[in-house]
C-alpha positions in Angstrom: 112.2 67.1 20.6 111.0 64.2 22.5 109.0 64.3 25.6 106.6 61.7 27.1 102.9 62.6 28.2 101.3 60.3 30.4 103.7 57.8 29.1 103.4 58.0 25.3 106.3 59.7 23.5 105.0 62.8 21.6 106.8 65.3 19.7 107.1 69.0 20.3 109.1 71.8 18.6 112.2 72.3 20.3 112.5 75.4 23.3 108.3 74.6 23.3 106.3 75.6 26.5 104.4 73.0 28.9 101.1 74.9 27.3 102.3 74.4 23.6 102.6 70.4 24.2 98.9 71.0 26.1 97.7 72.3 22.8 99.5 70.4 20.7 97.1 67.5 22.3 93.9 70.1 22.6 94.2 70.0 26.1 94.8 73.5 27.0 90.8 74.5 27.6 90.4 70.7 29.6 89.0 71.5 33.0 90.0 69.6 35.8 93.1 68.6 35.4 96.1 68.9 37.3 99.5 68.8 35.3 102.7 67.5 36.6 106.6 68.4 34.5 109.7 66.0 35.9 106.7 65.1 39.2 106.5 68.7 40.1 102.9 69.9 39.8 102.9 73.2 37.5 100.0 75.5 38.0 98.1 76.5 35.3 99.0 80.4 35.5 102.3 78.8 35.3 102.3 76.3 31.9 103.2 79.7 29.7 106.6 79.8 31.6 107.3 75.8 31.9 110.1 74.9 29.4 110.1 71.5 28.4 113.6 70.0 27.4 114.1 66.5 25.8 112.8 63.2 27.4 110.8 65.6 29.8 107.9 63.4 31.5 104.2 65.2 31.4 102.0 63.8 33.6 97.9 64.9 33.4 95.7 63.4 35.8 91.7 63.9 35.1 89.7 64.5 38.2 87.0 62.3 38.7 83.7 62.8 40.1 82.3 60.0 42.5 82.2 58.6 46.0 
């Protein structure tokens, strides 16, 4: 199935968690990031139990260090 992560269409197996399209794209282990399904932020205890479902919208933002 379809879904877009940070606005680039990827594909993922269907019935696929939020953490299997993070892994997919090697980004399980990233560290500071914060992860948003739909714009609802998921946890990351919670990315085993996100479902994704077709044309689902990922969002990762990187935090940055500066001031």
């Amino acid at each position: 199935m379809k879904v877009f992560i940070n606005q680039e269409s990827h594909t993922v197996p269907s019935g696929a968690t939020l953490l299997d399209a993070l892994r997919i794209n090697k980004l399980e282990e990233q560290r500071g990031i914060a992860v948003a399904v739909n714009q609802r932020i998921i946890s990351r205890t919670g990315w085993d139990d996100c479902k994704l479902q077709e044309s689902d919208t990922v969002t990762i933002i990187q935090a940055t260090q500066g001031g």
